[in-house]
N, CA and C atoms of all chains as a GROMACS GRO file, in nm:
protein
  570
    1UNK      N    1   9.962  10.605  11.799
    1UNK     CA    2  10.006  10.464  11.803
    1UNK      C    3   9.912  10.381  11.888
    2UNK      N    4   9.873  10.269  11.857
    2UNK     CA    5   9.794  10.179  11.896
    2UNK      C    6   9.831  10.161  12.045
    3UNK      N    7   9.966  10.104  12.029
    3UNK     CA    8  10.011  10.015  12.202
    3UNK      C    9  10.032  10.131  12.281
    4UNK      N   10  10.004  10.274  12.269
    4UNK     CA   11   9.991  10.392  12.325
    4UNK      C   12   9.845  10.389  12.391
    5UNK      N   13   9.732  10.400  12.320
    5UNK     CA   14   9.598  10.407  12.342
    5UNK      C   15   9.624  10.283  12.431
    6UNK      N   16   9.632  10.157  12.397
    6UNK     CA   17   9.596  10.036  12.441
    6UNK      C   18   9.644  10.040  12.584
    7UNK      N   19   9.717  10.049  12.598
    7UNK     CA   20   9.807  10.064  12.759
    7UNK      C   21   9.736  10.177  12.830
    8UNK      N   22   9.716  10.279  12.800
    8UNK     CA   23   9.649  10.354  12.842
    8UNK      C   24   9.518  10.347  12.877
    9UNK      N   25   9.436  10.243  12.817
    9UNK     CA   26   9.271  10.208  12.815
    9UNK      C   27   9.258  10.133  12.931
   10UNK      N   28   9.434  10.023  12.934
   10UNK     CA   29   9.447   9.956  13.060
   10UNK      C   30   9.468   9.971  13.180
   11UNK      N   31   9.449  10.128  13.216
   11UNK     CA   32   9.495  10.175  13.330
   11UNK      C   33   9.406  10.223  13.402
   12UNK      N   34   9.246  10.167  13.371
   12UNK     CA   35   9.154  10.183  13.414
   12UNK      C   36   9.071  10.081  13.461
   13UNK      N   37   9.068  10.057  13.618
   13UNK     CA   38   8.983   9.904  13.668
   13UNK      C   39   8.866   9.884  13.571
   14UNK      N   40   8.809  10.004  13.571
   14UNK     CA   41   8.650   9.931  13.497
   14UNK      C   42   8.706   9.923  13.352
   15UNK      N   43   8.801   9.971  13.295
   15UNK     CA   44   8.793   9.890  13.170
   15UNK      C   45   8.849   9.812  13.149
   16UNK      N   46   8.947   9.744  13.260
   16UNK     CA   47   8.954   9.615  13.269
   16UNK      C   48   8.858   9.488  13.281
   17UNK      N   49   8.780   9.561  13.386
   17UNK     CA   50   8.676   9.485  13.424
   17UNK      C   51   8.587   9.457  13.338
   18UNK      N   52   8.593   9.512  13.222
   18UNK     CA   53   8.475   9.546  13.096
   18UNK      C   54   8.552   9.441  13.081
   19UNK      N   55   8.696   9.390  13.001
   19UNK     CA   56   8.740   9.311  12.934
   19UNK      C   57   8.720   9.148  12.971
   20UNK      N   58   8.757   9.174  13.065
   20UNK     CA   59   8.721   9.090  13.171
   20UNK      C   60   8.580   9.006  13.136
   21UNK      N   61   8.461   9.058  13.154
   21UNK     CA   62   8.345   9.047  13.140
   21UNK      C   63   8.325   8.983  12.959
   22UNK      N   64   8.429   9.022  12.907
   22UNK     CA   65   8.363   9.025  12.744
   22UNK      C   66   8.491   8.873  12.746
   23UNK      N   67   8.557   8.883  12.786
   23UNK     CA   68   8.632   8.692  12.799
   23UNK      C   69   8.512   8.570  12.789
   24UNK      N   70   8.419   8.582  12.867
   24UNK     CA   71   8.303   8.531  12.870
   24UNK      C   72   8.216   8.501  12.750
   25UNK      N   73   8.173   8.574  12.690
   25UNK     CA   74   8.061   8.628  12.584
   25UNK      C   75   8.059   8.785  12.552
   26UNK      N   76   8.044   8.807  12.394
   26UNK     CA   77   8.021   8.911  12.354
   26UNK      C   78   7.898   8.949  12.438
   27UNK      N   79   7.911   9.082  12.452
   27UNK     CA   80   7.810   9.168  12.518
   27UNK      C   81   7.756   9.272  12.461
   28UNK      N   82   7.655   9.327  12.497
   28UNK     CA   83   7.603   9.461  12.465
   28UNK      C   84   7.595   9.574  12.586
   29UNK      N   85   7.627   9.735  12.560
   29UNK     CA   86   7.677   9.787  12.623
   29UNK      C   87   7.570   9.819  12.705
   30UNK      N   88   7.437   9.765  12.730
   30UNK     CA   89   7.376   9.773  12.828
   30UNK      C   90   7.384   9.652  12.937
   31UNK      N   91   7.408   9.519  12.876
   31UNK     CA   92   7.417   9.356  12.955
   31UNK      C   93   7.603   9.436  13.050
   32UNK      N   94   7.681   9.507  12.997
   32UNK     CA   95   7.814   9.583  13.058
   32UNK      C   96   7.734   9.649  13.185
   33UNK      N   97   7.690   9.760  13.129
   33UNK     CA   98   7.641   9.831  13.237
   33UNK      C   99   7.590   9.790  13.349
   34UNK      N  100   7.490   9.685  13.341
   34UNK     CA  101   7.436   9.563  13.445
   34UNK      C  102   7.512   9.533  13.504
   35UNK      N  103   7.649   9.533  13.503
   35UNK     CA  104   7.783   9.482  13.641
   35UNK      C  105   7.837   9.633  13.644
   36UNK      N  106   7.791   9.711  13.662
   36UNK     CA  107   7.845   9.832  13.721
   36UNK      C  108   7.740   9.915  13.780
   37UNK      N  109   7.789   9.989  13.892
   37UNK     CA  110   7.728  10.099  13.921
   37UNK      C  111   7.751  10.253  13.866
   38UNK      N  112   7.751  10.261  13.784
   38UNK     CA  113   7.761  10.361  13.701
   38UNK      C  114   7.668  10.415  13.571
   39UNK      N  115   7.698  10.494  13.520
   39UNK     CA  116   7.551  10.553  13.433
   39UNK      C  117   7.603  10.466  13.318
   40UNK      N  118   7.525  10.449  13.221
   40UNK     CA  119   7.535  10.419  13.095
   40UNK      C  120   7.605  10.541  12.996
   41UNK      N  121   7.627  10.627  12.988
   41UNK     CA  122   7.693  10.730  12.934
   41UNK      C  123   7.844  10.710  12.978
   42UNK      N  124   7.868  10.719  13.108
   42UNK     CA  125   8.017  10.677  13.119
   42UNK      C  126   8.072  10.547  13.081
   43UNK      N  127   7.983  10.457  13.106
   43UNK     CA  128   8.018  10.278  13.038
   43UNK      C  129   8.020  10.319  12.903
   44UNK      N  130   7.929  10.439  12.827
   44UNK     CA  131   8.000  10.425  12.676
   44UNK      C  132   8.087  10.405  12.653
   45UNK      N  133   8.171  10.590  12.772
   45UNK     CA  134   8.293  10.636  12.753
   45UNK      C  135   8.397  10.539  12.738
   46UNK      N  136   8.383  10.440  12.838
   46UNK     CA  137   8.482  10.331  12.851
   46UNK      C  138   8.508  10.239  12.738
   47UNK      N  139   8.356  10.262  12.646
   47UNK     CA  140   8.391  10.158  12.588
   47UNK      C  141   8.412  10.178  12.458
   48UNK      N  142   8.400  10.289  12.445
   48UNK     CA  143   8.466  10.384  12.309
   48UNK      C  144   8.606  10.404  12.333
   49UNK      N  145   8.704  10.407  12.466
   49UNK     CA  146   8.848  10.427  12.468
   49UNK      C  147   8.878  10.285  12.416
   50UNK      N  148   8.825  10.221  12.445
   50UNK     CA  149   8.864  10.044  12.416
   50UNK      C  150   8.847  10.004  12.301
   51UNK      N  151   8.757  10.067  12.245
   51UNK     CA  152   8.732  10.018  12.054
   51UNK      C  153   8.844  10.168  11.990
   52UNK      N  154   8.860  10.260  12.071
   52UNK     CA  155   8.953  10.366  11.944
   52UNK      C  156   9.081  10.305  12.000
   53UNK      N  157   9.120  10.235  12.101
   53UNK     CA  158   9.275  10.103  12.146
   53UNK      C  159   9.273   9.983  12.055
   54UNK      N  160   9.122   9.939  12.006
   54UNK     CA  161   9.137   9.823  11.934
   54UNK      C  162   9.168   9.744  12.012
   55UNK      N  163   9.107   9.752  12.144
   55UNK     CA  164   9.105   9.622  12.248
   55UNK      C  165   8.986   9.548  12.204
   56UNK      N  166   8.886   9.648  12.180
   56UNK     CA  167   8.735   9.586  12.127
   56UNK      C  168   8.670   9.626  11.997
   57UNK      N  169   8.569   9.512  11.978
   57UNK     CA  170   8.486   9.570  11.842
   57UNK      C  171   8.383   9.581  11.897
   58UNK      N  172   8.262   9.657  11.781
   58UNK     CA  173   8.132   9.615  11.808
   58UNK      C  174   8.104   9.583  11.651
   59UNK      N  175   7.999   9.528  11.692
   59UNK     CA  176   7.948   9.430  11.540
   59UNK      C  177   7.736   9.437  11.591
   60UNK      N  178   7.707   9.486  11.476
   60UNK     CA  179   7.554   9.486  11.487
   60UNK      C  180   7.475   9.333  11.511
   61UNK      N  181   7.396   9.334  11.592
   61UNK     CA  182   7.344   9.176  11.526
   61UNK      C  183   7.221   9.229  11.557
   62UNK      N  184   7.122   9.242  11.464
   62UNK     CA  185   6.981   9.259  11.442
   62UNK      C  186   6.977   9.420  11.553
   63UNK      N  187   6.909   9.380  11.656
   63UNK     CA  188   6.880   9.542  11.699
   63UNK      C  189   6.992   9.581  11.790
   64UNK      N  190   7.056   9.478  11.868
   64UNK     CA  191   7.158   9.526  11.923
   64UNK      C  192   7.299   9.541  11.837
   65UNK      N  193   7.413   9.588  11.943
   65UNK     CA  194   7.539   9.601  11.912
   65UNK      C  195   7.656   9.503  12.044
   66UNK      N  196   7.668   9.433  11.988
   66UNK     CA  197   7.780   9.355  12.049
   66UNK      C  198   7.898   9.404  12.032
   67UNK      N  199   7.961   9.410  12.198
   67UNK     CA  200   8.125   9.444  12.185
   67UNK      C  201   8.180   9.288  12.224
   68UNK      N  202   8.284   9.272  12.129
   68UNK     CA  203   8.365   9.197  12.164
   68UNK      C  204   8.497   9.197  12.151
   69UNK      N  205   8.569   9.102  12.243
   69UNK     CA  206   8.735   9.125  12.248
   69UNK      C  207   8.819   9.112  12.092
   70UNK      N  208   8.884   9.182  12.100
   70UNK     CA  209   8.984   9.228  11.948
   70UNK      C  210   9.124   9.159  12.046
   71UNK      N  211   9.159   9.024  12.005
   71UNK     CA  212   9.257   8.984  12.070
   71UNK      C  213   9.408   9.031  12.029
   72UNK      N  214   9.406   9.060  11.924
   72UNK     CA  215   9.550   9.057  11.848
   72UNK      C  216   9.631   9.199  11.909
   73UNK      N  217   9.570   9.308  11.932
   73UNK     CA  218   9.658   9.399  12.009
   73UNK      C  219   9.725   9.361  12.162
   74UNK      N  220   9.620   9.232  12.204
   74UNK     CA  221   9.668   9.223  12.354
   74UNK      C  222   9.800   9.117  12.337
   75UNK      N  223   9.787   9.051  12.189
   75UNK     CA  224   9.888   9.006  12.180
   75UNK      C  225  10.058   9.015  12.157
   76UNK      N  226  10.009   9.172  12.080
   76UNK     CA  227  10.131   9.297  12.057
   76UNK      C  228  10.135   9.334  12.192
   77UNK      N  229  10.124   9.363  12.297
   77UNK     CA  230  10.108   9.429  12.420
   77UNK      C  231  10.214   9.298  12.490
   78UNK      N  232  10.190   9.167  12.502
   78UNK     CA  233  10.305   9.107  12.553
   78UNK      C  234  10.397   9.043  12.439
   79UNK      N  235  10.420   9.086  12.336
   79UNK     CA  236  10.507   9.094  12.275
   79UNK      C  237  10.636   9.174  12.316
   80UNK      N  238  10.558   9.249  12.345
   80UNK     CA  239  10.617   9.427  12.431
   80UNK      C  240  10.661   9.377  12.563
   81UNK      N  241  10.616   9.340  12.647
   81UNK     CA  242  10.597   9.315  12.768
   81UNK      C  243  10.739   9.176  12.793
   82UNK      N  244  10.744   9.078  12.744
   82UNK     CA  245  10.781   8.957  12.747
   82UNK      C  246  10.923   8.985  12.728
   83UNK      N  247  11.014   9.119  12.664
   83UNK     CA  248  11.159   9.082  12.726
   83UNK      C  249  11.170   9.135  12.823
   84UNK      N  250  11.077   9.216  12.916
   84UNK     CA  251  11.075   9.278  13.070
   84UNK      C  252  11.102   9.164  13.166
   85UNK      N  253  11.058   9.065  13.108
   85UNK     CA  254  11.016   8.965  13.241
   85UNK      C  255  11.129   8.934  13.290
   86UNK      N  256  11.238   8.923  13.248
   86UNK     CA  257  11.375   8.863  13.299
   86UNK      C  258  11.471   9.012  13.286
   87UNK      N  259  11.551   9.007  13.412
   87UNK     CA  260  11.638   9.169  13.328
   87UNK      C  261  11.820   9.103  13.321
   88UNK      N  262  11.814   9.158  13.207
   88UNK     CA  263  11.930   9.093  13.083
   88UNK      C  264  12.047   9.124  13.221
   89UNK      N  265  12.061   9.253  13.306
   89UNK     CA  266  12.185   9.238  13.395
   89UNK      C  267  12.173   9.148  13.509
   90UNK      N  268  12.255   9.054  13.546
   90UNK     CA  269  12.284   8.985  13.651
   90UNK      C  270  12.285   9.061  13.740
   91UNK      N  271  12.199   9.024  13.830
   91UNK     CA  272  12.231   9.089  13.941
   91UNK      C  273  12.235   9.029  14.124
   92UNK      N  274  12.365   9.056  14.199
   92UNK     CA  275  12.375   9.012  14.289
   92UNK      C  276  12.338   9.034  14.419
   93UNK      N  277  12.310   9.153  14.416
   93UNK     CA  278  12.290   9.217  14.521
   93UNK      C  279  12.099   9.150  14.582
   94UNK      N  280  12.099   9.102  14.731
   94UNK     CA  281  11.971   9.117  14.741
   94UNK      C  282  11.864   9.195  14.757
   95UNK      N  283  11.782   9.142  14.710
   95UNK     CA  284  11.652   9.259  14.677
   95UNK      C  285  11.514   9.255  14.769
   96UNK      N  286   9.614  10.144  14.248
   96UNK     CA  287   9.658  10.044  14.244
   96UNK      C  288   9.789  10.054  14.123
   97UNK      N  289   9.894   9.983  14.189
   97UNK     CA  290   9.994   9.937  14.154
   97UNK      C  291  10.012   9.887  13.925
   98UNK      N  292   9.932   9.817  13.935
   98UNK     CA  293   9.888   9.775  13.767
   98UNK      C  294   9.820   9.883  13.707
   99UNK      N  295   9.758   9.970  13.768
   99UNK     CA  296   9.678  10.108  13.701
   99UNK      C  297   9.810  10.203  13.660
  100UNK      N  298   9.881  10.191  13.768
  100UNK     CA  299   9.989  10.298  13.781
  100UNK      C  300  10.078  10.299  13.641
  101UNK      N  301  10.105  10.105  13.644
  101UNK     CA  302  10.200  10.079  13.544
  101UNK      C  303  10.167  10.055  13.379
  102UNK      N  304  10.003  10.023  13.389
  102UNK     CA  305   9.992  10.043  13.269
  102UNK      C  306   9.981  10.176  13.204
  103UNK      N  307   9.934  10.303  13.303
  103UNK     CA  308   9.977  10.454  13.232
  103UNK      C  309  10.097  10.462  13.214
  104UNK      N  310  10.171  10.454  13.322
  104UNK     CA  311  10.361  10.487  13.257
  104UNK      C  312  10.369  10.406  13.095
  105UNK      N  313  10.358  10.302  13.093
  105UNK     CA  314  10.355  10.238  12.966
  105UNK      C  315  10.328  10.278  12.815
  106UNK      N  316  10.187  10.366  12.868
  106UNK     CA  317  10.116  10.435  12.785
  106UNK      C  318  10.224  10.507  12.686
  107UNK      N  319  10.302  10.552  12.735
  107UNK     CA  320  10.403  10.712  12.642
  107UNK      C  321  10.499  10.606  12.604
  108UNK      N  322  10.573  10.642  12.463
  108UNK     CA  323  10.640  10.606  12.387
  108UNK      C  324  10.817  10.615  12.456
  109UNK      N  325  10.799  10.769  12.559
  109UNK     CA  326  10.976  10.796  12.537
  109UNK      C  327  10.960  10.678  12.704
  110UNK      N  328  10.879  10.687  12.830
  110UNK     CA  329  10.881  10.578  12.865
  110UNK      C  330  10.907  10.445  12.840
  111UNK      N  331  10.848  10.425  12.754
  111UNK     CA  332  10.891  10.320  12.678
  111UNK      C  333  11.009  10.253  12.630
  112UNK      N  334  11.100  10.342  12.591
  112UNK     CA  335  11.247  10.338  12.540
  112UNK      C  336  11.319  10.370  12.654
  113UNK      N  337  11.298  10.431  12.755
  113UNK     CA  338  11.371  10.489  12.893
  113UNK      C  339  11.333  10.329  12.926
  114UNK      N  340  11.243  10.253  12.949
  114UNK     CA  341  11.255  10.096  12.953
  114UNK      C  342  11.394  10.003  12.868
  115UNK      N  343  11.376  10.001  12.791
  115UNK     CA  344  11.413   9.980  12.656
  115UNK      C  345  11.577   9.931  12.724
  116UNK      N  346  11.618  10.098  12.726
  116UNK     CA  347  11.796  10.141  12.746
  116UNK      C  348  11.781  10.091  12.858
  117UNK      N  349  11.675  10.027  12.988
  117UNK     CA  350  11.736  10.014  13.074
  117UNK      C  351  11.756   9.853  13.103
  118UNK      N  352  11.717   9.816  12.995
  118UNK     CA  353  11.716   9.641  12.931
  118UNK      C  354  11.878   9.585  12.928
  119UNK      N  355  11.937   9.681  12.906
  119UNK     CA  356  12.100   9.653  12.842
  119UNK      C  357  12.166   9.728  12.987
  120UNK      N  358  12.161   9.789  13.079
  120UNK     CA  359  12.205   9.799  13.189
  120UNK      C  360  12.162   9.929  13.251
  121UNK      N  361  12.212   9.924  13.378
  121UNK     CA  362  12.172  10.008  13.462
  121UNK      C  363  12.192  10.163  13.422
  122UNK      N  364  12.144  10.262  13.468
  122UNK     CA  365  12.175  10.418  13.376
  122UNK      C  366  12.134  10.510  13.465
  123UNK      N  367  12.250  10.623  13.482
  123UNK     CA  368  12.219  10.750  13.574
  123UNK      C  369  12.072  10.818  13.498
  124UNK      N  370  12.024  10.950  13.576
  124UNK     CA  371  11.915  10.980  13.452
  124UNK      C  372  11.985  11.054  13.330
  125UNK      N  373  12.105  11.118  13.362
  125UNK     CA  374  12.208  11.228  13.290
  125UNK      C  375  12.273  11.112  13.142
  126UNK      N  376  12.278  10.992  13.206
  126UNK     CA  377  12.287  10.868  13.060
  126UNK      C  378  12.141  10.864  12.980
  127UNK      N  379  12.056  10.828  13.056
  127UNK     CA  380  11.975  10.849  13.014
  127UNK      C  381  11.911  10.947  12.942
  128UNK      N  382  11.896  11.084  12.975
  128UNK     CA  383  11.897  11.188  12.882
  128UNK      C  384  11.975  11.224  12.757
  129UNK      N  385  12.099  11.142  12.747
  129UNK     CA  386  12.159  11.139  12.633
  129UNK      C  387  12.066  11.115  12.540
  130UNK      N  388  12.015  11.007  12.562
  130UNK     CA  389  11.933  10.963  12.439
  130UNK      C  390  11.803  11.029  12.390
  131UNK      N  391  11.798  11.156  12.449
  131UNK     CA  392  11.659  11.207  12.383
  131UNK      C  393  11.701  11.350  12.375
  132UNK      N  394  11.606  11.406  12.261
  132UNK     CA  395  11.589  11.513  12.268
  132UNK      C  396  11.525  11.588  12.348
  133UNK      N  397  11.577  11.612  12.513
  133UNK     CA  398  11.453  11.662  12.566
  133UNK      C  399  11.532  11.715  12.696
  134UNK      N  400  11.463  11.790  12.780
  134UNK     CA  401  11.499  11.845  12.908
  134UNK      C  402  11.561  11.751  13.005
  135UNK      N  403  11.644  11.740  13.079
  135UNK     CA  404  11.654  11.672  13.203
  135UNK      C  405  11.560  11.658  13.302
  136UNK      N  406  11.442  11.823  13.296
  136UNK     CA  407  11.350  11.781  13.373
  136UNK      C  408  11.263  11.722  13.362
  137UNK      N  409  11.237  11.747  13.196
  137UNK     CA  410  11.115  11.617  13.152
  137UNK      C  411  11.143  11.474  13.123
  138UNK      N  412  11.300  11.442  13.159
  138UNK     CA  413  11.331  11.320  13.142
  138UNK      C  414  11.290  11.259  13.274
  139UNK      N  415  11.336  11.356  13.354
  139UNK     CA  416  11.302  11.330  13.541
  139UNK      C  417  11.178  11.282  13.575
  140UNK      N  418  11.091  11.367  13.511
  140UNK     CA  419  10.939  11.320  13.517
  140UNK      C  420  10.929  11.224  13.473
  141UNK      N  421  10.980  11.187  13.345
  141UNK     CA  422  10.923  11.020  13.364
  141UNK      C  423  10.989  10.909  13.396
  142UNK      N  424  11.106  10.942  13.480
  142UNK     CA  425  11.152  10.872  13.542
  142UNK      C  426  11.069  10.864  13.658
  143UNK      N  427  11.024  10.956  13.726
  143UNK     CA  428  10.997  10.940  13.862
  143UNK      C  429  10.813  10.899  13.800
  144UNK      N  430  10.746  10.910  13.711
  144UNK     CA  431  10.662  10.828  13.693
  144UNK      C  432  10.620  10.665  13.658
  145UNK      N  433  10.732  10.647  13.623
  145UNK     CA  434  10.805  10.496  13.607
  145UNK      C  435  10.852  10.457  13.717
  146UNK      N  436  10.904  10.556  13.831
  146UNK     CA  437  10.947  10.461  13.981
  146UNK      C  438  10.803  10.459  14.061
  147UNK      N  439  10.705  10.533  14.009
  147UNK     CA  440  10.570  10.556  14.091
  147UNK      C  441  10.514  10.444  14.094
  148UNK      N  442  10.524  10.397  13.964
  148UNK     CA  443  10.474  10.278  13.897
  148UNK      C  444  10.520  10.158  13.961
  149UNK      N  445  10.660  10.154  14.005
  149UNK     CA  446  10.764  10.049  14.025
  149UNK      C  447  10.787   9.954  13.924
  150UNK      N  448  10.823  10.050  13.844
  150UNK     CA  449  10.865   9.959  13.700
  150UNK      C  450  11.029   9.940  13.699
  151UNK      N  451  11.075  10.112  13.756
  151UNK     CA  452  11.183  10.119  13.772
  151UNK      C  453  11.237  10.120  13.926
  152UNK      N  454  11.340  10.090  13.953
  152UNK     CA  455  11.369  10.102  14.105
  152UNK      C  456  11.565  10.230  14.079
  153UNK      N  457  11.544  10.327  14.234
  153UNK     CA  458  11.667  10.408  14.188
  153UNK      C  459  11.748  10.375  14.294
  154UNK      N  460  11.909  10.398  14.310
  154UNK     CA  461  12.012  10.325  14.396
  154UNK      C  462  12.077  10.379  14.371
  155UNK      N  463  12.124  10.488  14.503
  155UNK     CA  464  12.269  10.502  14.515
  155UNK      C  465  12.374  10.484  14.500
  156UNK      N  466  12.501  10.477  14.401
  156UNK     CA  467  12.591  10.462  14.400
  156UNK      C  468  12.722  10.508  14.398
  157UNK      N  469  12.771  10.534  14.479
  157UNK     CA  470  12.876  10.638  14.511
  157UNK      C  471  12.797  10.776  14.479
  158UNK      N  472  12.871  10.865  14.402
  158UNK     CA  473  12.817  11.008  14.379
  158UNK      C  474  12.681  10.977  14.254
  159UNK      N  475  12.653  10.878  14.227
  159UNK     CA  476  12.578  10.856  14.154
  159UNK      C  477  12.442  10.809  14.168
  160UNK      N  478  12.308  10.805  14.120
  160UNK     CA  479  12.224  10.759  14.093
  160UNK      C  480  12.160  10.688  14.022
  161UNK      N  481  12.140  10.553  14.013
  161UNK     CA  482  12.152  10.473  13.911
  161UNK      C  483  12.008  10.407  13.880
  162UNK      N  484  11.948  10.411  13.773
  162UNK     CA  485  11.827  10.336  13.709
  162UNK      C  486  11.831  10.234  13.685
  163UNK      N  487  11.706  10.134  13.717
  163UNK     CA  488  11.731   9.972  13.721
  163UNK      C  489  11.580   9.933  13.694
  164UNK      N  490  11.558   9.830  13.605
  164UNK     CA  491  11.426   9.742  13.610
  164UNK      C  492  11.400   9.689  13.694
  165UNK      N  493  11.259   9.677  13.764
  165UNK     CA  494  11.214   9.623  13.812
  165UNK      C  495  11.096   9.514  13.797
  166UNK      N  496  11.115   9.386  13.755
  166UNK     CA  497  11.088   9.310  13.696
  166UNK      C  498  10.959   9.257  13.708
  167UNK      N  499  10.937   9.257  13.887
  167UNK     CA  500  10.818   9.204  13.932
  167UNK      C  501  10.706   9.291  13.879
  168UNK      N  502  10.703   9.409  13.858
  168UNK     CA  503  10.554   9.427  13.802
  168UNK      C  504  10.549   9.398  13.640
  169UNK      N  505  10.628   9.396  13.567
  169UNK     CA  506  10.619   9.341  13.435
  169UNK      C  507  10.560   9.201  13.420
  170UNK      N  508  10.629   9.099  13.521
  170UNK     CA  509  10.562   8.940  13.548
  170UNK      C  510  10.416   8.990  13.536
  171UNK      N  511  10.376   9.065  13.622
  171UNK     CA  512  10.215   9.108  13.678
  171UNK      C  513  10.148   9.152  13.634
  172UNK      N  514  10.195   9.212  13.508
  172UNK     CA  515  10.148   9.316  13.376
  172UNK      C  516  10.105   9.146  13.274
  173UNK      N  517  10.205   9.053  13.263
  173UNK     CA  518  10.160   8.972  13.203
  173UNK      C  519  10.082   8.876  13.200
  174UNK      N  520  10.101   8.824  13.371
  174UNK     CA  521   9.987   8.775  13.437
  174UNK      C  522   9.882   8.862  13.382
  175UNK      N  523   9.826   8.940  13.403
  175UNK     CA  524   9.664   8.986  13.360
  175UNK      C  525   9.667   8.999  13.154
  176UNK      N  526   9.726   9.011  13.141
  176UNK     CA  527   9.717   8.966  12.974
  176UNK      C  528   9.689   8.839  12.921
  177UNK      N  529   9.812   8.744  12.932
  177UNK     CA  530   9.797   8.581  12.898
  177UNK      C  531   9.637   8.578  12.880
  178UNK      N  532   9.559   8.572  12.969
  178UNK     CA  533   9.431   8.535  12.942
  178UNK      C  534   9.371   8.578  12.840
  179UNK      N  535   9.429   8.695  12.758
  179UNK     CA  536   9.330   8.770  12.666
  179UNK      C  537   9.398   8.741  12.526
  180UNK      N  538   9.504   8.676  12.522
  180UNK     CA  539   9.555   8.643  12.388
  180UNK      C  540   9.461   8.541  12.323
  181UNK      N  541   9.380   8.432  12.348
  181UNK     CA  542   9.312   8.400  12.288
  181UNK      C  543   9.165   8.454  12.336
  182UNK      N  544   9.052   8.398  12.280
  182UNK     CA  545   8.912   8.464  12.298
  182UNK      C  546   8.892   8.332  12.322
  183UNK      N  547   8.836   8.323  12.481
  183UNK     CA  548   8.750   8.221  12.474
  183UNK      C  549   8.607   8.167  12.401
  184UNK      N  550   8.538   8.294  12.388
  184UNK     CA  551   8.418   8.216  12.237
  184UNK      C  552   8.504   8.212  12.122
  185UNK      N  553   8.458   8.064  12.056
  185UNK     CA  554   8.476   8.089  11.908
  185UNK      C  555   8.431   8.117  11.796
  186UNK      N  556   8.504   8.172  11.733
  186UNK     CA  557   8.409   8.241  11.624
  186UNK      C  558   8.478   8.211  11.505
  187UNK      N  559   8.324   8.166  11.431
  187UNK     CA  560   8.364   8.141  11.260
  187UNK      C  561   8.377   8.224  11.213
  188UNK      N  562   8.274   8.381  11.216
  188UNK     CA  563   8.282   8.470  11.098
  188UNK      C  564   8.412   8.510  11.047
  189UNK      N  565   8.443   8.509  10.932
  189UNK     CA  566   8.549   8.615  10.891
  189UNK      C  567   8.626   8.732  10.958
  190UNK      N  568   8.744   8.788  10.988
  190UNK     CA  569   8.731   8.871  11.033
  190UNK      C  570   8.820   8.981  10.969
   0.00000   0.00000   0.00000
């Protein structure tokens, strides 16, 4: 299931931080790597959990590969999220 | 961190629904295990991975133990989403 992977992709700062970064402008997974200290092999990793979540695409443009944000799962994600925000029991007691 | 925590609990499906039932009111874990096919101890586990999280909060009540939402990190879960429902570049191509 998608909102399985997806939640799960999100439980990782740097691949937040990837997302983060791609809000901006599509990127390529080396212009990614450039805001991290980390190898380029693990920034793949990250960014292959995020395209098999369908948080991201990549799309060829001439020699590179651009990842960019795949919005519509983050939109299922607070779909999900949005009857949490209030909880249906009254409650009196302080918290 | 706190949002790492909660977007893995999220991740699993029976989490998910152990959310769900706890939408409509508060629940021992022994109510809670009603609803699944599964161990009490593996229900336990993700209960107590869901209070790790502080998704859920647990409370004494009389001889009982009672499961409850905890709302504030769901707000906080959505806070970092909102931004990603739309894509700030726009894009013509097809998609």
């Amino acid at each position: 299931m998608s909102i399985n992977l997806a939640f799960k992709a999100l439980s990782d700062p740097t691949r937040r931080k990837i997302l983060d970064l791609l809000r901006e402008r599509d990127l390529t997974a080396g212009e990614i790597a450039d805001h991290f200290q980390m190898t380029k092999p693990s920034i793949s990793h990250h960014l292959s959990l995020l395209k098999q979540a369908d948080l991201v695409w990549d799309e060829r443009q001439g020699q590179h590969i651009y990842y960019s944000l795949h919005t519509t799962v983050f939109q299922d994600l607070m779909k999900w999220i949005i009857p949490f925000q209030h909880n249906g029991t009254e409650r009196n007691e302080a918290e």
